[in-house]
C-alpha positions, 0 to 999 in steps of 0.5 A, spaced: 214 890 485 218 895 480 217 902 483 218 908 477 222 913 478 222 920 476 227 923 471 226 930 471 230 930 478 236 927 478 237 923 485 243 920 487 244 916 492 250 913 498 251 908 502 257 906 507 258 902 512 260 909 517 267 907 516 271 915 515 274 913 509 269 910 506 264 915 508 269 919 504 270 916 498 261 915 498 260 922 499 264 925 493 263 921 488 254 922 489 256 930 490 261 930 484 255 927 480 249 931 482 254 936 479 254 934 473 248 931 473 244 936 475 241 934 481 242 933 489 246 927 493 244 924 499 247 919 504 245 913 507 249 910 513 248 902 513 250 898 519 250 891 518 250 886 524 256 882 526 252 876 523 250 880 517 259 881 516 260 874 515 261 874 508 258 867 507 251 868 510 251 876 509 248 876 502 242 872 505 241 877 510 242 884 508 236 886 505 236 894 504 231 897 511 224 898 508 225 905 511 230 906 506 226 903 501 220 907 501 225 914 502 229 913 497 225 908 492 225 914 487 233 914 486 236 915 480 243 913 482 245 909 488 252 908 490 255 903 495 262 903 498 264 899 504 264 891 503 259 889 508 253 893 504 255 891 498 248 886 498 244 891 500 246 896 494 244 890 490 238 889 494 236 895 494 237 896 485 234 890 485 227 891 489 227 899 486 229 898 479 235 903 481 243 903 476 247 902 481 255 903 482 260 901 486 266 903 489 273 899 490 273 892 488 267 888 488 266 883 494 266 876 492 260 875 495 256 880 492 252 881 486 254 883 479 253 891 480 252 896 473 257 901 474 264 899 478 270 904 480 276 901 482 283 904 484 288 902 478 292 899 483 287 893 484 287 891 478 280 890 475 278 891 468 271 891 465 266 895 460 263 897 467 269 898 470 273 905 470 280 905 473 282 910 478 288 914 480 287 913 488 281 914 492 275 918 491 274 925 496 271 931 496 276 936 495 278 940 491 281 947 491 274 949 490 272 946 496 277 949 501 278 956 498 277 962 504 278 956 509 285 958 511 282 966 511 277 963 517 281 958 521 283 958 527 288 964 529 293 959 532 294 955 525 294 961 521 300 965 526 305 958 525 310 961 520 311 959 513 312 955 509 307 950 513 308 942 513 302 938 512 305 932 516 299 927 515 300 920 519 297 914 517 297 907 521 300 899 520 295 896 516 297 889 512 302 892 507 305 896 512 307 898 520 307 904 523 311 903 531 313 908 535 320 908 533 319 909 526 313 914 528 319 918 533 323 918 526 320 922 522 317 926 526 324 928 528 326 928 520 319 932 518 319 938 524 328 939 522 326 939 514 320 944 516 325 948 521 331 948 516 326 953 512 323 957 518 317 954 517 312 950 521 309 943 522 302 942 522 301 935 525 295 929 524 294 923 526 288 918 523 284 912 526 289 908 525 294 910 529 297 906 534 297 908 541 305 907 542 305 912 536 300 917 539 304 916 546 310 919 543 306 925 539 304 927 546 310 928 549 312 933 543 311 942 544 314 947 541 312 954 538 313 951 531 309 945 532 301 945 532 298 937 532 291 934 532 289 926 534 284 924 531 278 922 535 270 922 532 267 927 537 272 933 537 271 938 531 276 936 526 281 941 523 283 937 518 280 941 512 284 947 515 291 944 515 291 943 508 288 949 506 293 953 510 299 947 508 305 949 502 307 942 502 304 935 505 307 929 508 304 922 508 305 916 511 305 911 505 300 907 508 294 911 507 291 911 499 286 916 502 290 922 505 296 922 499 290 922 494 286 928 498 292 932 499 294 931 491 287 933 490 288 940 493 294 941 489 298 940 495 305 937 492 305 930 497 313 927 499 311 920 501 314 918 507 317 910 507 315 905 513 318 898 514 315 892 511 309 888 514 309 881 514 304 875 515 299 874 509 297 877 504 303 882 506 307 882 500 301 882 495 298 889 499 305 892 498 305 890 491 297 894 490 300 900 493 306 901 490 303 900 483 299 907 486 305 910 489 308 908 482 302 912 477 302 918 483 311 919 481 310 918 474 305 924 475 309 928 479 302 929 483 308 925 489 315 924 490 319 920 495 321 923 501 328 926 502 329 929 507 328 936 506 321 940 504 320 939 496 315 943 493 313 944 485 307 945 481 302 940 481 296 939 476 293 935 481 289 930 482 282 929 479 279 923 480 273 925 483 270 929 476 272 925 472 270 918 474 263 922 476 263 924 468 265 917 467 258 915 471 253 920 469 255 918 461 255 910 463 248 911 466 245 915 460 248 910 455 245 903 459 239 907 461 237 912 454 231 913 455 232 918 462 235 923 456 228 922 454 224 923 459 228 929 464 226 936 463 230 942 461 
């Protein structure tokens, strides 16, 4: 059954996995298009089933909950991030006659999908695709703007200037142990001290334990950290916003592309080199996007001292929101025809 949809209200919809970072990348890209489209954003979380992961069987069995059909069945735009749910996006534009798009590179297992934004790192082209420049936030300076004037006092009496110190975790391309995580840590908070500034430190939920134990025994008066954890209230929005310079682990797409995208000058902090399979091929990806962040100037190399220049700043979000809304109305001609002014 094919549902109409109304076209005087642009609604735009995500769904993800309930992964942070995925949510994320979800949620800008469906607000950033309800802006320029003129309409609202919604978000979905899915959880797909440990039986409904396997790639081999999940496209069979993800079929999007009813419940999210008949409550989002009027859907101009969905918008899927997260592997696991890429057959119930499909799913559900198929079911409900809604353009859907995708974030990331398409699932081998998945359906073909009308619109796909793909870091540029990953290598995937097409007349559907639209490469990006890292990964796709919310943030902006807009969007942190006051945040630092009503941020915890704590935060705001650490003296200037203020060093993000993001720290990420060992993923295929990289590894972060306790020797390494020691190391610079050691090197940032003396870069930071140098200048008679202050380190505001977090860590993400890839940080291995062995890591977090050490951070855990540091204190000092110049030092404010922050472990990540989903229950507790997480200052992340005000570290940037009250930052002058951010360091981030190489490891993280996320965190280097959210910094660069408050216009904070980014110093990328090296790791040593995973290993196993794939392990070669993830750190090749990854420095094609440290590469196109140089060559911007949106990044540079960590050298051992607190950098900072002028940067444009990073705004992949606007423009692959821009990008969709064009691509839409160009697949879909008729939506001009029949939105109300």
């Amino acid at each position: 059954m094919e549902h109409r949809k109304s076209s005087a209200k642009v609604k735009i919809l995500a769904i993800s996995d309930g992964r942070v970072g995925i949510m994320a990348q979800a949620i800008g890209l469906a607000q950033a298009v309800a802006m320029v489209a003129g309409g609202r954003a919604y978000h979905t979380t899915v959880r797909p089933t440990l039986l409904q992961r396997a790639p081999t069987i999940r496209r069979l069995l993800a079929l999007p909950p009813k419940s999210l059909i008949h409550k989002h069945a009027d859907a101009t735009i969905v918008i899927g991030c997260g592997s696991a749910v890429a057959p119930i996006v499909t799913s559900f534009g198929a079911i409900t006659n809604t353009f859907t798009a995708w974030i990331q590179r398409q699932p081998p297992d998945s359906a073909p999908f009308d619109a796909v934004i793909v870091p540029q790192h990953d290598r995937v082209a097409g007349d559907h695709v639209l490469q990006t420049i890292g990964a796709l936030n919310s943030l902006n300076p807009v969007a942190i703007a006051g945040r630092g004037e009503f941020a915890p006092p704590h935060l705001q009496a650490l003296p200037q200037p203020r060093l993000a110190l993001l720290i990420g975790g060992s993923n295929r391309a990289y590894r972060l142990d306790a020797a390494t995580c020691q190391a610079l840590t050691t090197e940032c908070l003396r870069a930071a001290r140098r200048v008679g500034g202050s380190t505001m430190l977090t860590t993400s939920r890839r940080t291995g334990a062995d890591c977090l134990e050490y951070l855990q025994t540091l204190q000092a008066p110049d030092l404010y950290q922050w472990h990540w954890s989903p229950q507790d209230p997480n200052p992340y929005l005000d570290i940037l916003a009250l930052a002058d310079v951010a360091a981030v682990t190489v490891d993280s797409v996320n965190m280097i592309s959210e910094a660069s995208s408050v216009k904070l000058p980014v110093l990328m902090l090296p790791l040593p080199n995973a290993r196993g399979k794939g392990a070669a091929s993830a750190q090749r990806r990854l420095e094609t996007f440290h590469h196109s962040m140089r060559a911007r100037d949106l990044a540079r190399h960590w050298l051992g001292w607190l950098d900072r220049w002028e940067v444009p700043g990073l705004h992949e979000t606007r423009r692959s929101a821009e990008w969709l809304w064009r691509h839409y109305l160009m697949k879909r001609p008729e939506a001009l025809q029949t939105r109300t002014p």
